[in-house]
N, C-alpha and C positions, 0 to 999 in steps of 0.2 A: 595344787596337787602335791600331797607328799610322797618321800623315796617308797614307798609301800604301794603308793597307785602306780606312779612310771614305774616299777621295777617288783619283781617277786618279793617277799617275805625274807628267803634266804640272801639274794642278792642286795636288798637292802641290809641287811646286817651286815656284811661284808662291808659292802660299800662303807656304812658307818664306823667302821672299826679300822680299816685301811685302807683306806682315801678319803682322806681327813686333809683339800686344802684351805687354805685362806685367803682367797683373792682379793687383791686390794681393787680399790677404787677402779682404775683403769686394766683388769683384767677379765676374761674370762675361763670357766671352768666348766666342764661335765664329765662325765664316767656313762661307757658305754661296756655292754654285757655279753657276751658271746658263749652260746652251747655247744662242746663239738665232741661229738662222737668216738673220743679215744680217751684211753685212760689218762691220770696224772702222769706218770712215768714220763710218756709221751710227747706230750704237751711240751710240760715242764724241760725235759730236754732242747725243746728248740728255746722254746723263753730265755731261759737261763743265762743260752751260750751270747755272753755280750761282745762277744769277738766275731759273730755268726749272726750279725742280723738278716743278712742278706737268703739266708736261709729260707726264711718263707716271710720275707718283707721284701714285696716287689718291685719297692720305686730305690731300694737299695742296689749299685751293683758293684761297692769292692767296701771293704771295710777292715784299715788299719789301725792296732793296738797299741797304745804307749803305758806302760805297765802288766801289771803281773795278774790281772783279772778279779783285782781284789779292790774292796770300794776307793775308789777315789781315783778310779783310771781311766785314762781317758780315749774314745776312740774317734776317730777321722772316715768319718764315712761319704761315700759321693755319691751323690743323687741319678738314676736315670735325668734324661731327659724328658720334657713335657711339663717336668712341677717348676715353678718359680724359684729353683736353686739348685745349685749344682753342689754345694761339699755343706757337712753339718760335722759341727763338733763335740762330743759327749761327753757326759763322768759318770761314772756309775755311783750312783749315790747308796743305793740300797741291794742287797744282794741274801735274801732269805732261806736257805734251800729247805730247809725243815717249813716252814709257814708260806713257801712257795712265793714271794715276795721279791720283785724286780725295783727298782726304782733311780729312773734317769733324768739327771737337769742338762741341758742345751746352753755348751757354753761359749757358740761362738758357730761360723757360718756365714753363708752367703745366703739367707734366707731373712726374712720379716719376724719367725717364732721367739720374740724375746721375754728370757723368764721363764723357760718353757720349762716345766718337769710334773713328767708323768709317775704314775705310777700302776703294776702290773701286778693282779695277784692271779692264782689259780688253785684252783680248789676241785674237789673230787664229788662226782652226783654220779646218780643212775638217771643214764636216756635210754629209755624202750628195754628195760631188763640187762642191760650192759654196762661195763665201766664208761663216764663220761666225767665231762670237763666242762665246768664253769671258769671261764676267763674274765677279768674284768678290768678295763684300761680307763682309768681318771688321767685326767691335766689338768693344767692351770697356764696361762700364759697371758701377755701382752696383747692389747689388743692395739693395732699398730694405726699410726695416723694415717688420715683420710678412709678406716674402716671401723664398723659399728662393732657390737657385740656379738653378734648375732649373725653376722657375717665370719668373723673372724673363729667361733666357735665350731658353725658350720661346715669353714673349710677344715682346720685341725678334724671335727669329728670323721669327716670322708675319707678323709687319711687312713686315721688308726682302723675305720670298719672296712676300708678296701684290706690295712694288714691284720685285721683279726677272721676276714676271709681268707685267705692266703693260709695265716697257719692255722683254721679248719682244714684248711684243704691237705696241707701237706702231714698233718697230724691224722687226718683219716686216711689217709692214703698206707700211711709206716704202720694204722692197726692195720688194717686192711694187711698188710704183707706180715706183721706177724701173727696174724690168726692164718696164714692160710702157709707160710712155711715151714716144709717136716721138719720136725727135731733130729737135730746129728747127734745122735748118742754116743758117738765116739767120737768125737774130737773136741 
């Protein structure tokens, strides 16, 4: 099957243009696609903030900054409980705000994800006559001993589709309240 059966027309161009990994011998990788119902603006504002994952990433619940939010910073974030780790350590690697482009490696942690670095774009479509949002999150990562590919892909994929539900949810939720809040013309 190629990127044009599993995936739209559009999103496979995307995908081919900016999520472009290389996985070695002992890794695995995919990119998963998300439609959500609120403009770029919107989206893009929770993506962005790499000091704010916690925002509409729900297995996130505090997340500390060390630098100025500019590539190469790194953040200290702690896991809810239930997933197989409590603290993960980030860099931002990539940071596009014109081409909407996130991009994060995993560099340390109480977790199995090694090598981990995804990447995040977002992009602007019409769903049902309205502004909407194409999301799309690739990885690449280690597939760790005593786990196949396949398994190891699997879990990383549940992840990001449990967080690319979360911020549908909280991205239509903020259009939702700016389409329905009156305009203060004075203030």
């Amino acid at each position: 099957m190629n990127d044009a059966d599993a995936y739209g027309v559009m999103e496979a161009q995307y995908i081919r243009r900016h999520h472009r990994h290389e996985p070695r011998e002992n890794q695995c990788t995919s990119a998963l696609v998300k439609h959500i119902r609120a403009p770029v603006h919107l989206v893009w504002s929770l993506v962005r903030r790499f000091d704010q994952p916690q925002r509409y990433k729900p297995f996130v619940s505090r997340c500390v900054v060390n630098g100025d939010l500019g590539i190469g910073s790194v953040r200290e974030v702690n896991v809810r409980s239930g997933l197989p780790a409590t603290t993960s350590t980030e860099r931002l690697e990539l940071l596009d705000d014109e081409e909407h482009i996130l991009g994060i490696k995993i560099v340390g942690g109480d977790h199995r994800l090694r090598n981990y670095s995804s990447i995040m774009t977002v992009h602007p479509e019409i769903i049902d006559g309205r502004p909407g949002t194409l999301v799309i999150e690739s990885f690449v990562v280690d597939v760790p001993e005593g786990n196949t590919r396949d398994e190891t892909c699997y879990f990383v994929q549940a992840l990001i589709r449990c967080n690319l539900k979360s911020l549908a949810d909280v991205s239509e939720r903020m259009a939702v309240q700016d389409r329905t809040e009156p305009i203060n013309r004075y203030g």
